[in-house]
N, C-alpha and C positions, 0 to 999 in steps of 0.2 A: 339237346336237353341234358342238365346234369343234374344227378339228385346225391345228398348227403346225406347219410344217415347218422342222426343226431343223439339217441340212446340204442338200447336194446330193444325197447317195445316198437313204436308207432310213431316217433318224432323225426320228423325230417325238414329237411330245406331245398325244396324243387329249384331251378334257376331256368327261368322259360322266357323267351326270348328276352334275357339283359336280365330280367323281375325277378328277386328273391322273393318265394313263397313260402313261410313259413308253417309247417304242416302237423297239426294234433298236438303241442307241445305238453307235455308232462314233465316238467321235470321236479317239482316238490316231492319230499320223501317217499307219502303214500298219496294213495286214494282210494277215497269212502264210496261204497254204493249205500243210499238210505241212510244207514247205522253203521256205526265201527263194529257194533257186533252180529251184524249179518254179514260185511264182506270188506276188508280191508287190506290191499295189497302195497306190497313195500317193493321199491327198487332195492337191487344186489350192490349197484354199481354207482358211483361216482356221478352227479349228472352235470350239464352242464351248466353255467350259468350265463343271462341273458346278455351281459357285456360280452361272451365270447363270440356270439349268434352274429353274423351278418344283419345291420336293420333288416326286414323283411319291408318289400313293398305292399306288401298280399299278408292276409292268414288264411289260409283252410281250415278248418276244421268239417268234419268229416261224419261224426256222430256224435249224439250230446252225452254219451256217456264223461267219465270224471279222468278215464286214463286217454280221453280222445279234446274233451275240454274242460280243462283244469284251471279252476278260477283261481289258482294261487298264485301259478306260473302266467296265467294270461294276464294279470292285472300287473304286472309287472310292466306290461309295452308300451306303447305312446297311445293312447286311445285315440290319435288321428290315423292309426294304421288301419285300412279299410280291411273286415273281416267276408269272407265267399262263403256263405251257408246255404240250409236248408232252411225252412222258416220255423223249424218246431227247433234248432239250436239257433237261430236266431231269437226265438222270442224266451228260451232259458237267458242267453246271454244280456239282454237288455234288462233283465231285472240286476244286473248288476251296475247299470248306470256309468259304464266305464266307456264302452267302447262308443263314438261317435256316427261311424257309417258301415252301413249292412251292404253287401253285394248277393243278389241271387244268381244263380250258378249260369244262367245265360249272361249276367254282365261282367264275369270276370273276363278279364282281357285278354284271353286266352281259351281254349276250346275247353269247356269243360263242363261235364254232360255226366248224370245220372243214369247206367247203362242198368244198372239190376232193377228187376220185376219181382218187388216188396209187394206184399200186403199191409194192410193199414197199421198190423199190430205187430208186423216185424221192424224193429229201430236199429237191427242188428248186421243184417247182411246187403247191407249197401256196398255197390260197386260204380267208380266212376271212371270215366274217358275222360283223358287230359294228351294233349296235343300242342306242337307248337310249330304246326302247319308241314315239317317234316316226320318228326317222330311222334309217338304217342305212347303211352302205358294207360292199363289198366290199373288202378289202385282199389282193391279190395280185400282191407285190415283182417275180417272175421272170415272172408270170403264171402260168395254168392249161391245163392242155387240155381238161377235159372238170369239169362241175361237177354235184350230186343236184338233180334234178328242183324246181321249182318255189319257186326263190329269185329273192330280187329285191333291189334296192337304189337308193338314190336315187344314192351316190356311186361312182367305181369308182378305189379306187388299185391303179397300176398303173405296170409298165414299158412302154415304148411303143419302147425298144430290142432290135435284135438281136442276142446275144450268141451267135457258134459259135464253138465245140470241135469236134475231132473226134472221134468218135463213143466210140473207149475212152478220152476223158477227158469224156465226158457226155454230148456231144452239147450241141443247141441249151439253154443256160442259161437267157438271156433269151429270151420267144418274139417281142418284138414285137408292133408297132401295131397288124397283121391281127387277131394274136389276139385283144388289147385289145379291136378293136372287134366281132368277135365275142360274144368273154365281155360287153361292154357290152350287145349288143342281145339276149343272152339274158336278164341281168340288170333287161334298162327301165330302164339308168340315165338319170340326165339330165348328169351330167358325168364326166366322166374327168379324171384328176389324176394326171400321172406320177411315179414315182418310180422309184428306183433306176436312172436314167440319169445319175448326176455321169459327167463325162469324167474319169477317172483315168490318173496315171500309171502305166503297168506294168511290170515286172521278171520276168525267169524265163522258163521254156520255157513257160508258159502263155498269155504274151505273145507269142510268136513265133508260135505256131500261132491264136490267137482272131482273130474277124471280128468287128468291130461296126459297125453299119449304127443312123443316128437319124438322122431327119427330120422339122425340125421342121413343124408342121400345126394349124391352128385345129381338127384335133376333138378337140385335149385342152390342157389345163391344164397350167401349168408354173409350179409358186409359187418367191420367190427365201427364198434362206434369211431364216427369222423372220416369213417372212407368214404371216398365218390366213386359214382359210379355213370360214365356218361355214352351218352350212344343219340 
């Protein structure tokens, strides 16, 4: 398996047996939660654009937030390109009448399974198992708290950032390094690989009130935009 990491945040390009999977892309300037003036985040950096992108066979998309699925960047693609969701970012995405065909995450062609134990009104700390019959990673953006019995992974993507709210705007977002390394040694990974730590610029009263806390640490991975990374 070989994975690319395509910005600073959460965009990547998996390559699972031959299949490019193209994964949370962001790359328009910002993005809005609700109102620009409750939460509006800017990339630092240069992004990519979709002629550089290998077609993908596959999209993932991962959570239906704006910096995980970004309607400005996604309508960009072939709406014949089959999108793997969940059904509450499946049925966001359908009101834009672009994309053709939905996959549920049992029929992507490739092993790929929802390992984290959500409550109904957490949309945020999703964790999934992806395999390609020899290797596997865990991929969990915000991180997880709690994952089903007897999984494992050689890789672990992950935030290794602390992102707080106050508690009626979600609480802790991002869980951080702790938990990473946690969720790692539950997993038996052997490498951790962060994502979803770009430093962003903020806007809006969501910025006013958030803590973020990163420090950087040899027990994880940190690729610059356009490294691979395979195993």
């Amino acid at each position: 398996m070989k994975i690319t990491k395509l910005n600073a945040d959460s965009s990547w390009l998996w390559e699972i047996n031959g299949l490019n999977v193209l994964v949370d892309p962001w790359f328009s300037e910002s993005q809005v939660d609700f109102h620009p003036h409750f939460s509006t985040q800017y990339h630092l950096e240069r992004q990519p654009e979709i002629s550089d992108i290998p077609r993908p066979d596959f999209i993932f998309i991962s959570h239906p937030f704006t910096d995980h699925c970004d309607r400005e960047t996604l309508v960009q693609l072939s709406m014949e390109i089959p999108v793997i969701c969940l059904p509450v970012i499946q049925r966001k995405m359908q009101k834009w009448k672009h994309f053709n065909q939905f996959l549920s995450l049992h029929e992507a062609p490739f092993l790929l399974e929802k390992i984290s134990k959500t409550g109904f009104l957490d949309l945020v700390h999703h964790a999934y198992l992806i395999s390609d019959g020899v290797s596997s990673m865990c991929y969990a953006p915000h991180g997880t708290r709690k994952i089903h019995d007897a999984k494992a992974a050689d890789i672990l993507l992950t935030t290794v950032t602390t992102y707080e709210l106050p508690f009626y705007l979600g609480g802790t977002v991002n869980l951080g390094l702790n938990k990473a390394l946690q969720l790692a040694e539950i997993l038996k990974v052997k490498t951790i690989i962060s994502t979803h730590d770009e430093q962003k610029r903020q806007a809006g009263i969501v910025a006013q009130l958030s803590k973020r806390k990163y420090t950087p640490s040899n027990q994880f991975l940190t690729l610059t935009q356009g490294q691979v990374f395979e195993f």
